[in-house]
Every structure is written in C-alpha cells, then in structure tokens.
C-alpha positions in Angstrom: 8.6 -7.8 -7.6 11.0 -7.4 -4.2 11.3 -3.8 -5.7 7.6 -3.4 -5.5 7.3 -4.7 -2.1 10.6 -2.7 -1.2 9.2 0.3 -2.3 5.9 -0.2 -0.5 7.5 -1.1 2.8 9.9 2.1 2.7 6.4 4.4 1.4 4.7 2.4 4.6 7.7 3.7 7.3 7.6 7.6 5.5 4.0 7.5 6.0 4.0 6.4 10.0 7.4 8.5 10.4 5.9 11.9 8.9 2.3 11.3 11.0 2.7 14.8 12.8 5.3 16.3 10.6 4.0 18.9 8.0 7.1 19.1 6.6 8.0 15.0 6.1 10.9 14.0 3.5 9.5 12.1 0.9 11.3 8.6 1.1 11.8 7.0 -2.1 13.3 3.1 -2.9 16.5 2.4 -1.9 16.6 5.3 0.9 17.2 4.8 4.6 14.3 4.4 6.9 13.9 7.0 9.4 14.4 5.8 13.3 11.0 4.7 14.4 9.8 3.0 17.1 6.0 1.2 17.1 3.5 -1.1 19.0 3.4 -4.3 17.9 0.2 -6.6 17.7 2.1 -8.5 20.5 1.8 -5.5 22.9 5.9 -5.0 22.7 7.3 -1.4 21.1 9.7 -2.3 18.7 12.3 0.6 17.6 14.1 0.1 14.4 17.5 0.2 16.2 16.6 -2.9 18.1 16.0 -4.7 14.3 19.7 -2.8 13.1 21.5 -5.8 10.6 17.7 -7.7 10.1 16.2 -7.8 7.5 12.5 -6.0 8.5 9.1 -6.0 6.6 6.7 -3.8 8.1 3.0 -4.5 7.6 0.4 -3.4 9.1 -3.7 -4.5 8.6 -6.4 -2.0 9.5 -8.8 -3.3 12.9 -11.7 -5.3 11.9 -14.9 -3.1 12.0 -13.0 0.2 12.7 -13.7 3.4 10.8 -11.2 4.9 8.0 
C-alpha cells in the first residue's frame, strides 16, 4: 500500500512539475522529485528544498464548485 500512495504522490509532483513543459520526464516510483515550489492552502509557498530530510506527502483537493 505505501507503494501505491508513493507512487501516486511522485505521479502527483511529475504532473505539477511538467505543467508548461511539452517535453516533461515521466517520473516513475522510487525516482527523485523534481525541485518545486507551490502555494499552500495556508497562503505560504513552500519549495521542496525547504522540506530537504522530511518526509513530504503532497495532496491536493480540487475547489469546491470550480469547473474541471
């Protein structure tokens, strides 16, 4: 199961890190995040470096009533 969910959080980061890039790597399990940076639902950006040696799940829930 902590595959699964490992898999889905590294498939979550390639899909936010290749918004813009035609050309986006495909990340599979077990590879290394790309540096990111994003806004959290506290108003703060957070950058992957800042999390570097934490363990970090990355989740994200779509707005209610919003379109897509």
């Amino acid at each position: 199961m902590m595959g699964k969910i490992a898999g889905a959080v590294l498939a979550s980061i390639g899909f936010i890190a290749g918004l813009g890039r035609a050309n986006a790597a495909e990340l599979k399990p077990g590879d290394m995040a790309p540096p990111f940076s994003l806004q959290g639902s506290d108003g703060k950006v957070h950058s992957l470096a800042d999390l570097k040696g934490k363990t970090v799940v990355l989740a994200w829930f779509p707005k209610a009533f919003t379109g897509g």
